[in-house]
PDB file of N, CA, C and O in Angstrom:
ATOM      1  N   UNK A   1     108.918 122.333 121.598  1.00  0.00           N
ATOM      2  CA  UNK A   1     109.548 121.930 120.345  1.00  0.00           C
ATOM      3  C   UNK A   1     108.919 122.724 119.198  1.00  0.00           C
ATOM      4  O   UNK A   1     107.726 122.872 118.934  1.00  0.00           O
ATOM      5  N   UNK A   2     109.977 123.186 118.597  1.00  0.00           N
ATOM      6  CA  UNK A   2     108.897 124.103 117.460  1.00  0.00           C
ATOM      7  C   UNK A   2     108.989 123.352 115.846  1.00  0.00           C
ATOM      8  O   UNK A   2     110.003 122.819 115.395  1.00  0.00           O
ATOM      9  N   UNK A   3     107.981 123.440 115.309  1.00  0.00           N
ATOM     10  CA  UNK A   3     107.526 122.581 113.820  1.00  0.00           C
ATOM     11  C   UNK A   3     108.710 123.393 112.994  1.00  0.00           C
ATOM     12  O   UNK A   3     109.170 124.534 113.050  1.00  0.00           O
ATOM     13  N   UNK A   4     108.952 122.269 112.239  1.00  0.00           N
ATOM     14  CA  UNK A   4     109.911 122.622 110.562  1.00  0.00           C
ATOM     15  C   UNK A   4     109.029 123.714 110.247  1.00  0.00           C
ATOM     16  O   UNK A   4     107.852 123.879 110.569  1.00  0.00           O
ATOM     17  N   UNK A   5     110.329 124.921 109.092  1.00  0.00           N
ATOM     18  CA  UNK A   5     109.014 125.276 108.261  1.00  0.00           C
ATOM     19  C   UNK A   5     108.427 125.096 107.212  1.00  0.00           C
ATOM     20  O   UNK A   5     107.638 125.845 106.636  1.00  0.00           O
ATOM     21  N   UNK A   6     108.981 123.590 106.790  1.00  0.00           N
ATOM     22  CA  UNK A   6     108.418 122.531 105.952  1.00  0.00           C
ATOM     23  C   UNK A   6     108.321 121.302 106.413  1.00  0.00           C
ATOM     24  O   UNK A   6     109.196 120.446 106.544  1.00  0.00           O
ATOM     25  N   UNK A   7     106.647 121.263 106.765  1.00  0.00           N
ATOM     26  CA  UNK A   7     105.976 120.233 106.725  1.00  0.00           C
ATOM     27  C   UNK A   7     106.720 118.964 106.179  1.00  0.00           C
ATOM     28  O   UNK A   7     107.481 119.270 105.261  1.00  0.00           O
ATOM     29  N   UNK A   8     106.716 117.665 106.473  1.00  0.00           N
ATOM     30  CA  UNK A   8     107.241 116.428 106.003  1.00  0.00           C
ATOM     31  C   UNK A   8     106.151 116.261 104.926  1.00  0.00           C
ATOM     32  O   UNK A   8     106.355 115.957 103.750  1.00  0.00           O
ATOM     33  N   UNK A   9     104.792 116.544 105.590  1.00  0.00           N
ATOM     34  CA  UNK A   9     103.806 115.929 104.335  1.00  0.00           C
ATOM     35  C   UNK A   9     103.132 116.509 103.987  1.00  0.00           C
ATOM     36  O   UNK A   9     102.198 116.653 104.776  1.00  0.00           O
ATOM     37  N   UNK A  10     102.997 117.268 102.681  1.00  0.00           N
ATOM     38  CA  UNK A  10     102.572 118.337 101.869  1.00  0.00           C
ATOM     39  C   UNK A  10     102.022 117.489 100.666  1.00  0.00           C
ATOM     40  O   UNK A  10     102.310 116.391 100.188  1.00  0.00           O
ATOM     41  N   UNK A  11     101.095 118.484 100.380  1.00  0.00           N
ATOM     42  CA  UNK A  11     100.862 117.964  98.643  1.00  0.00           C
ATOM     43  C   UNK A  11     101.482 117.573  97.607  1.00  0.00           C
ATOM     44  O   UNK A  11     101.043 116.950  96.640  1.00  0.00           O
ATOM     45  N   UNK A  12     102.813 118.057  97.879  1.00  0.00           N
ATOM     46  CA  UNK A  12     103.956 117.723  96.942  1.00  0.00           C
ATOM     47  C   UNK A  12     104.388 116.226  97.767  1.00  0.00           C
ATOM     48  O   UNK A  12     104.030 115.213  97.166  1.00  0.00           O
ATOM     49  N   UNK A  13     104.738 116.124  98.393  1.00  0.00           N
ATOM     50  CA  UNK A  13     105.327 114.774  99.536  1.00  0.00           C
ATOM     51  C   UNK A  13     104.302 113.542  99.642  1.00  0.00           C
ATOM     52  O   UNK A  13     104.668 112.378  99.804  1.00  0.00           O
ATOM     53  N   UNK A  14     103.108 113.918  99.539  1.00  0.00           N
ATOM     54  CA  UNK A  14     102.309 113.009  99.499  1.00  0.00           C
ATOM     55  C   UNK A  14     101.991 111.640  98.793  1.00  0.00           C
ATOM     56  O   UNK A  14     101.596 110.519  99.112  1.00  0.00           O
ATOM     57  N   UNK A  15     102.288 112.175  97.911  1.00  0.00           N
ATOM     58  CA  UNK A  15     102.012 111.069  96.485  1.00  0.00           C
ATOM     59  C   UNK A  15     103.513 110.376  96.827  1.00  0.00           C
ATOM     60  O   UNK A  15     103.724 109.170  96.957  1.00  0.00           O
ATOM     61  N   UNK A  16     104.400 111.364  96.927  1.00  0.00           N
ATOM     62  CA  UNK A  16     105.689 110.579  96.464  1.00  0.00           C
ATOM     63  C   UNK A  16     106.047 109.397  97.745  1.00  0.00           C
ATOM     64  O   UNK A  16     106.796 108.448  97.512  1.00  0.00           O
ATOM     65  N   UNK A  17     105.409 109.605  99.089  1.00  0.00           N
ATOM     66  CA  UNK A  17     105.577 109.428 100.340  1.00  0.00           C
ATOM     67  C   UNK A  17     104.431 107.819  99.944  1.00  0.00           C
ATOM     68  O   UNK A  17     104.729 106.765 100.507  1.00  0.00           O
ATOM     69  N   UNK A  18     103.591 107.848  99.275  1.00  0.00           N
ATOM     70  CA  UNK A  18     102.424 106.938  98.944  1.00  0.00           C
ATOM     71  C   UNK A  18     103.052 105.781  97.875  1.00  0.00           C
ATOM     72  O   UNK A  18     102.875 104.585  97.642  1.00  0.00           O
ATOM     73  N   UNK A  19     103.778 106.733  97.443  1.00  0.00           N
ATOM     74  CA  UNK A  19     104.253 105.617  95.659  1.00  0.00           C
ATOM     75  C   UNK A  19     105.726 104.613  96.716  1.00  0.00           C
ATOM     76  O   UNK A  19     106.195 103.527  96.374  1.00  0.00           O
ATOM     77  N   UNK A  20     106.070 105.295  97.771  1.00  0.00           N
ATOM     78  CA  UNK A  20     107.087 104.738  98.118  1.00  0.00           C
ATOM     79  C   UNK A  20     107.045 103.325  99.281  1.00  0.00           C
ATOM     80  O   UNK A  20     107.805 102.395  99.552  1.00  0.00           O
ATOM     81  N   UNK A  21     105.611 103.834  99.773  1.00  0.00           N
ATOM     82  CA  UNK A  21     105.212 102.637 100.433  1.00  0.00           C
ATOM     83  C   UNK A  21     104.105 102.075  99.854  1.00  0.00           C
ATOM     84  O   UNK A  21     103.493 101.509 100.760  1.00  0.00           O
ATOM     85  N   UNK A  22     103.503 101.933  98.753  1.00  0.00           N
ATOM     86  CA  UNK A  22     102.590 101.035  97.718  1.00  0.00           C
ATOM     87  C   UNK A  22     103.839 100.457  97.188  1.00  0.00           C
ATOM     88  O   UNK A  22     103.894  99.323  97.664  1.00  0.00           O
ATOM     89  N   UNK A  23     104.850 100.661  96.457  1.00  0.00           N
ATOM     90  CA  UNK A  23     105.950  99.989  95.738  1.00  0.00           C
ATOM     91  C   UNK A  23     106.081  98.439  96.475  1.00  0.00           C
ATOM     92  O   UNK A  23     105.653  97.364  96.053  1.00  0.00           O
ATOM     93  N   UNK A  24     106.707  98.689  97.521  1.00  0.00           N
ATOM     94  CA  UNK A  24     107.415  97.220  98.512  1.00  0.00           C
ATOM     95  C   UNK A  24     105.994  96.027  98.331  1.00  0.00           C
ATOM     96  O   UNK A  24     105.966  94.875  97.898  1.00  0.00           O
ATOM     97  N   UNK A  25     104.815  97.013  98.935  1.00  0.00           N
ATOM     98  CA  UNK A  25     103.644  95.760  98.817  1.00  0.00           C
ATOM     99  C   UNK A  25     103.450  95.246  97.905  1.00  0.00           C
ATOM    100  O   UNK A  25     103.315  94.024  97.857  1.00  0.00           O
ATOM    101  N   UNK A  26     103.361  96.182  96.679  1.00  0.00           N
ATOM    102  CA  UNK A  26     102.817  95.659  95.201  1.00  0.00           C
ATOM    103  C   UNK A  26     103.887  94.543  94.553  1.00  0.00           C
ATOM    104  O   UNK A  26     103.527  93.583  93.872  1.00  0.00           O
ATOM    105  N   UNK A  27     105.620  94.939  94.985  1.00  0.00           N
ATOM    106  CA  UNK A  27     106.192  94.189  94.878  1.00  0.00           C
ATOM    107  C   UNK A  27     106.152  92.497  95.110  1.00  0.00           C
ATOM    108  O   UNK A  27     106.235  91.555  94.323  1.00  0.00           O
ATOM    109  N   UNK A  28     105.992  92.584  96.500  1.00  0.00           N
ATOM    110  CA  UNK A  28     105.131  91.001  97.210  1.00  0.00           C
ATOM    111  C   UNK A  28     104.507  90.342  97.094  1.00  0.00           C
ATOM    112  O   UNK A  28     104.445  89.118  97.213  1.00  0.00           O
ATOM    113  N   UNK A  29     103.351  91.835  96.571  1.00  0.00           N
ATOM    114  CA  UNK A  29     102.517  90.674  95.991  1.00  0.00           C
ATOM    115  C   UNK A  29     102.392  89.620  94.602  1.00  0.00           C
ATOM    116  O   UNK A  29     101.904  88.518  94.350  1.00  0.00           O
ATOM    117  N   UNK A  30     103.225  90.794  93.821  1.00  0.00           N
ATOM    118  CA  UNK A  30     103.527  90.402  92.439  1.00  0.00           C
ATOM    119  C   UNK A  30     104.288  89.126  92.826  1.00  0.00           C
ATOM    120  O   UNK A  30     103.800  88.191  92.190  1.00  0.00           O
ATOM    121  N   UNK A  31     105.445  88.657  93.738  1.00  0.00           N
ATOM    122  CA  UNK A  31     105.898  87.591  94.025  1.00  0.00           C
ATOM    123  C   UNK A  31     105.076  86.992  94.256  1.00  0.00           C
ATOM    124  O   UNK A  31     104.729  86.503  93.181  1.00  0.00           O
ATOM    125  N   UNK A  32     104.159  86.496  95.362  1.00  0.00           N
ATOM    126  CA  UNK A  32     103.526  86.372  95.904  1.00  0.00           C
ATOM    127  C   UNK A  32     102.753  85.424  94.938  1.00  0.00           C
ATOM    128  O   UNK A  32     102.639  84.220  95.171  1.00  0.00           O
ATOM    129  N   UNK A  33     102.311  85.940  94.014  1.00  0.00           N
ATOM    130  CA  UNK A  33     101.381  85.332  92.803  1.00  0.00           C
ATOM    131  C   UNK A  33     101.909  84.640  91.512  1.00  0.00           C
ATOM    132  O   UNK A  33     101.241  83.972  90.723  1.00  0.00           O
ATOM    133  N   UNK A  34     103.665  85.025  91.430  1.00  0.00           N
ATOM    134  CA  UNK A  34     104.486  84.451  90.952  1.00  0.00           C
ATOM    135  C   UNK A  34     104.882  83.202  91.038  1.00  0.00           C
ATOM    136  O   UNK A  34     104.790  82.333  90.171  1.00  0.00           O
ATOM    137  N   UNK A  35     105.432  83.101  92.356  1.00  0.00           N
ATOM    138  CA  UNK A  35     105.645  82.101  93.486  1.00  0.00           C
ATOM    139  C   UNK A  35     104.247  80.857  93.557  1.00  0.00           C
ATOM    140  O   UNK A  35     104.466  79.677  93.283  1.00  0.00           O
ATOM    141  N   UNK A  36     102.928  81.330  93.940  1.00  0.00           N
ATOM    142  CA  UNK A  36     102.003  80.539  93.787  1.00  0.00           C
ATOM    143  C   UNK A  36     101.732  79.993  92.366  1.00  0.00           C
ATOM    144  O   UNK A  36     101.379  78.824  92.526  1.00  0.00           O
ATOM    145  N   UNK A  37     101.734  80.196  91.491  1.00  0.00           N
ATOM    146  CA  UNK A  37     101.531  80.130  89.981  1.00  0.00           C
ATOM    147  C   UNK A  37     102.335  79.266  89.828  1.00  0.00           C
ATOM    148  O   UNK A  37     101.883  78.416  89.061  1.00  0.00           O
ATOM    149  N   UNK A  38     104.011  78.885  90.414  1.00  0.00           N
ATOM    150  CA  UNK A  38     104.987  78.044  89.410  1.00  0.00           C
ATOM    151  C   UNK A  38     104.465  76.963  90.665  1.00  0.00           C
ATOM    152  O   UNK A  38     104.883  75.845  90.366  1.00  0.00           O
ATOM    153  N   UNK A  39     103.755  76.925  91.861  1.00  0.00           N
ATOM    154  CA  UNK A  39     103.643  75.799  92.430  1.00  0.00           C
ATOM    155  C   UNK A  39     102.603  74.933  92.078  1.00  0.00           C
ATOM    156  O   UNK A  39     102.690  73.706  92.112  1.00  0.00           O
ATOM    157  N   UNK A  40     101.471  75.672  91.689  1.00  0.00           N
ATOM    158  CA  UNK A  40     100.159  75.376  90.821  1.00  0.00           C
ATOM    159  C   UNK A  40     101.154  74.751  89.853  1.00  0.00           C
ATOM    160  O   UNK A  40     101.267  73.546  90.076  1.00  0.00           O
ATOM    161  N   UNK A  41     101.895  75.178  88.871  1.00  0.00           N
ATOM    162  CA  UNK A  41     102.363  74.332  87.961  1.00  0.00           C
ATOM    163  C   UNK A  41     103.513  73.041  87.927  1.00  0.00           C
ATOM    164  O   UNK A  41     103.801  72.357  86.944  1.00  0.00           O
ATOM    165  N   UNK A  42     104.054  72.939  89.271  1.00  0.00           N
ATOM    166  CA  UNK A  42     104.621  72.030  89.942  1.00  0.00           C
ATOM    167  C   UNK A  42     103.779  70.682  90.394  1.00  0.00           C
ATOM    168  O   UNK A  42     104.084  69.505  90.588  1.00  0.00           O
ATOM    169  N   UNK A  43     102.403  71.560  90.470  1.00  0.00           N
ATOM    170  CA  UNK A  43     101.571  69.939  91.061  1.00  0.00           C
ATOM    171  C   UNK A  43     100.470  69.857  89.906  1.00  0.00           C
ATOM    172  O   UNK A  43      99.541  69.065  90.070  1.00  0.00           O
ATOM    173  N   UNK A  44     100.517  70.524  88.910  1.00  0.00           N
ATOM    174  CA  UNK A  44      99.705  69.753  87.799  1.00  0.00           C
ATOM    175  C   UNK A  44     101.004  68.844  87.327  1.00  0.00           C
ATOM    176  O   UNK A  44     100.923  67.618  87.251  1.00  0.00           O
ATOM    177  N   UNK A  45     101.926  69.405  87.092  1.00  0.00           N
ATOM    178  CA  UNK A  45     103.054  68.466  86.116  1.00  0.00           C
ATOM    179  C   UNK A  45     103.213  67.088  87.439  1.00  0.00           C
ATOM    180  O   UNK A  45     102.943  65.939  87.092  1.00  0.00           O
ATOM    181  N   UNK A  46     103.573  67.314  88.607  1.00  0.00           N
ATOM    182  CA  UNK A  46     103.099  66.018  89.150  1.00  0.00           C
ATOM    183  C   UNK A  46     101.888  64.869  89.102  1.00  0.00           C
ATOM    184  O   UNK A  46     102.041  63.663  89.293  1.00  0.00           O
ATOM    185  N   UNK A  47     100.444  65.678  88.746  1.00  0.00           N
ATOM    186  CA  UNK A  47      99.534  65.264  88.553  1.00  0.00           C
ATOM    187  C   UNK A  47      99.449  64.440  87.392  1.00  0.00           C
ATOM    188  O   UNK A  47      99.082  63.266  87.354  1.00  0.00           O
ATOM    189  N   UNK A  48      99.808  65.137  86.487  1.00  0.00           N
ATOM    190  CA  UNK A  48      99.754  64.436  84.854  1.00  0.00           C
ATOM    191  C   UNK A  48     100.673  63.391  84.619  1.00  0.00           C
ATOM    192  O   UNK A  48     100.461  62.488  83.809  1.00  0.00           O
ATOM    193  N   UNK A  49     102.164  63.542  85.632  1.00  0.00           N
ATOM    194  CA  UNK A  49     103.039  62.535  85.184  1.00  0.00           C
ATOM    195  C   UNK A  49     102.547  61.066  85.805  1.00  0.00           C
ATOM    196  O   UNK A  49     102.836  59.993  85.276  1.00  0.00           O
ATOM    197  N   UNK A  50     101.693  61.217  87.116  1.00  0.00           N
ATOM    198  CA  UNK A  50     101.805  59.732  87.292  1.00  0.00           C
ATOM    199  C   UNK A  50     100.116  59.108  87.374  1.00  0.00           C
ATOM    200  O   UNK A  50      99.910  57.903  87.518  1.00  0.00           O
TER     201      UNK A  50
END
């Protein structure tokens, strides 16, 4: 089998190949902490009401 004669992952490809799979996680997690935060505030407002 013989290699492209461009590499998939080059110095140029790299970063962009990096920003594209950091995105989805950072996304998640940003939910992630979103999601926990309005439940934290779901069980103080339970807490305080009764």
């Amino acid at each position: 089998m013989k290699y492209p004669l461009v590499t998939l992952v080059n110095d140029f490809t790299f970063s962009f190949l990096g920003f594209w799979f950091c995105l989805p996680v950072g996304l998640l997690l940003l939910l992630l902490i979103i999601w926990l935060r309005f439940l934290l505030s779901q069980d103080a407002n339970i807490l305080t009401a009764s």
